[in-house]
C-alpha positions as CSV (number, residue, x, y, z in Angstrom):
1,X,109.1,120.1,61.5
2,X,107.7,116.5,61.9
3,X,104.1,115.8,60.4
4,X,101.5,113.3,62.0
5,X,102.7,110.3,63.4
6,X,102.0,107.1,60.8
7,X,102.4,104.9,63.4
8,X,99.8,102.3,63.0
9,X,99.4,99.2,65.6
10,X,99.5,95.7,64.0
11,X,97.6,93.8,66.4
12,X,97.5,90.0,65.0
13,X,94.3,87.5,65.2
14,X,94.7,84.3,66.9
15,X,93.8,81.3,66.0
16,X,90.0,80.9,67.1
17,X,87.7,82.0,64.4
18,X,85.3,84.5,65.1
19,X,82.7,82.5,62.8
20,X,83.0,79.3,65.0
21,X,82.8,80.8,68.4
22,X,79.7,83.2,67.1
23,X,77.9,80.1,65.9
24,X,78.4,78.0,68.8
25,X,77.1,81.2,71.0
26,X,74.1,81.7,68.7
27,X,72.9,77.6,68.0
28,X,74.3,76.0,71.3
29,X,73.6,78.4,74.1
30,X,74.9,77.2,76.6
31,X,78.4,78.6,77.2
32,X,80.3,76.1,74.8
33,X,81.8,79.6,73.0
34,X,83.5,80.5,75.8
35,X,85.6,77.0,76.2
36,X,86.1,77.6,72.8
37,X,87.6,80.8,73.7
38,X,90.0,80.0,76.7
39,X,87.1,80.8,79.4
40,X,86.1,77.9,81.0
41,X,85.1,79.3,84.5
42,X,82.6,81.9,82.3
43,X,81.7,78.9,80.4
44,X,80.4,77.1,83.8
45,X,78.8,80.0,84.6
46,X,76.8,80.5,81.7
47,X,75.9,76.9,81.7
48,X,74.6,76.8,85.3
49,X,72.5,80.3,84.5
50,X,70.8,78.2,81.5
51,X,70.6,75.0,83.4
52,X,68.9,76.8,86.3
53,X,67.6,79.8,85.6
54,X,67.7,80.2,81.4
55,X,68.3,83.8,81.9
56,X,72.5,82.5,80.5
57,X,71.1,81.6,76.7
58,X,70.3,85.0,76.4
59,X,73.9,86.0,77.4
60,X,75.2,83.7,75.2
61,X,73.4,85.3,72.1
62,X,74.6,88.6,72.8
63,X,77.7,87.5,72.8
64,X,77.5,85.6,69.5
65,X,76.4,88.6,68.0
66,X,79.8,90.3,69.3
67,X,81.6,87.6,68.1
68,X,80.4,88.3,64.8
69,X,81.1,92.0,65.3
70,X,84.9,91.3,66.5
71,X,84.3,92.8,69.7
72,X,84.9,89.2,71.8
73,X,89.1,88.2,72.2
74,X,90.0,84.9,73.3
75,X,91.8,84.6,76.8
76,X,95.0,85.8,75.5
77,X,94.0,89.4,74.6
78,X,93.9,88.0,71.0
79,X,91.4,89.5,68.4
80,X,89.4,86.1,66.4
81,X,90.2,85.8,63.1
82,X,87.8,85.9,60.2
């Protein structure tokens, strides 16, 4: 007797813009994105891959690129705003 459920999540953004942290991954790639985002153990990371290796500014561009693509969250579970 009951239709299709029109239940529809409401998940909230946070407060770090997707537009910042995609631009800091993309033009400084070195892991500043990931401070930005509540990660600062991945940020180190990243940072010691490009200090040493450069294989980490790669990373870092990938993930700008899901940034822009609203696939990154922030370390809260949060989706970035716009």
């Amino acid at each position: 007797m009951y239709g299709p459920s029109t239940y529809v999540e409401f998940d909230p953004p946070g407060p770090r813009s997707k537009i910042a942290a995609g631009l800091l991954a993309i033009l400084l790639p070195i892991g500043l994105h990931r401070f930005y985002l509540g990660y600062p153990i991945v940020g180190l990371v990243q940072f010691a891959l490009v200090w040493f290796c450069g294989i980490g500014s790669l990373w870092c561009i990938v993930e700008g690129i899901l940034c822009f693509l609203d696939v990154m969250r922030d370390s809260h579970g949060r989706r970035l705003r716009d």
